[in-house]
C-alpha positions as CSV (number, residue, x, y, z in Angstrom):
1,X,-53.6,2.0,-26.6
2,X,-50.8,5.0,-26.6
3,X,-52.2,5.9,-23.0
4,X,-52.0,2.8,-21.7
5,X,-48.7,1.8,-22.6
6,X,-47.5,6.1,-20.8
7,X,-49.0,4.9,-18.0
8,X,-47.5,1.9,-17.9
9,X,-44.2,2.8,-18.0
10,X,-45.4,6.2,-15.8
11,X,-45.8,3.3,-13.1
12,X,-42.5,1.7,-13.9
13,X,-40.8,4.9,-13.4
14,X,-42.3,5.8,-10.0
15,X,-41.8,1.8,-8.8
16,X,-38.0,2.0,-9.4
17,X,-37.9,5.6,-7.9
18,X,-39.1,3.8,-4.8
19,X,-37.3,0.8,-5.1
20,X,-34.1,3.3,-5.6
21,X,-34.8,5.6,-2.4
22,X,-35.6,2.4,-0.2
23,X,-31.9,0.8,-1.4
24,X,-30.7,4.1,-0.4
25,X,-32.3,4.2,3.0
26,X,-31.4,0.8,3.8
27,X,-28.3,1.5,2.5
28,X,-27.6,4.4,5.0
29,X,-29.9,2.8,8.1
30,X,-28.2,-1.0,7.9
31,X,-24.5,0.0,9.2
32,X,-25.8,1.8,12.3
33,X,-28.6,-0.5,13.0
34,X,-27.2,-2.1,16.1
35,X,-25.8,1.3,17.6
36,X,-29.7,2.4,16.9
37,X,-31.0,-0.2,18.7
38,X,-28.6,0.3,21.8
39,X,-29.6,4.0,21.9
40,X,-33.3,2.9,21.7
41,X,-33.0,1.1,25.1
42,X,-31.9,3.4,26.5
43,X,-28.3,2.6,26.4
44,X,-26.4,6.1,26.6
45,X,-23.6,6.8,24.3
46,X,-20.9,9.5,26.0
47,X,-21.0,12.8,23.8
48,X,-16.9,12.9,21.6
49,X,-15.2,16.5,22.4
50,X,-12.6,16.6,20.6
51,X,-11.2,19.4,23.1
52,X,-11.2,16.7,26.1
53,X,-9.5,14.2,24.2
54,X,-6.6,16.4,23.4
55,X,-6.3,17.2,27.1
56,X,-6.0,13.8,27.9
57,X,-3.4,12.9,25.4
């Protein structure tokens, strides 16, 4: 009976671990979704150097 109720919550533990990192990676991946898509079709984004832009100012 003990065993199955550590198992149990053994499950629970690893279930919420996952549900945690997949909030976390949806979390981080859902702000820059759109900017991923654009860069997987190919659509280039110019490189920032911060050097050039104080030249320009």
């Amino acid at each position: 009976m003990a065993q199955h109720i550590i198992h149990g919550f053994g499950i629970g533990l690893l279930a919420g671990g996952g549900a945690a990192a997949l909030g976390v990676i949806v979390g981080s991946v859902a702000p820059q979704w759109q900017r991923i898509c654009r860069l997987a079709l190919g659509n280039v984004e110019l490189a920032i150097n911060p050097a050039v832009e104080e030249a320009i100012r």
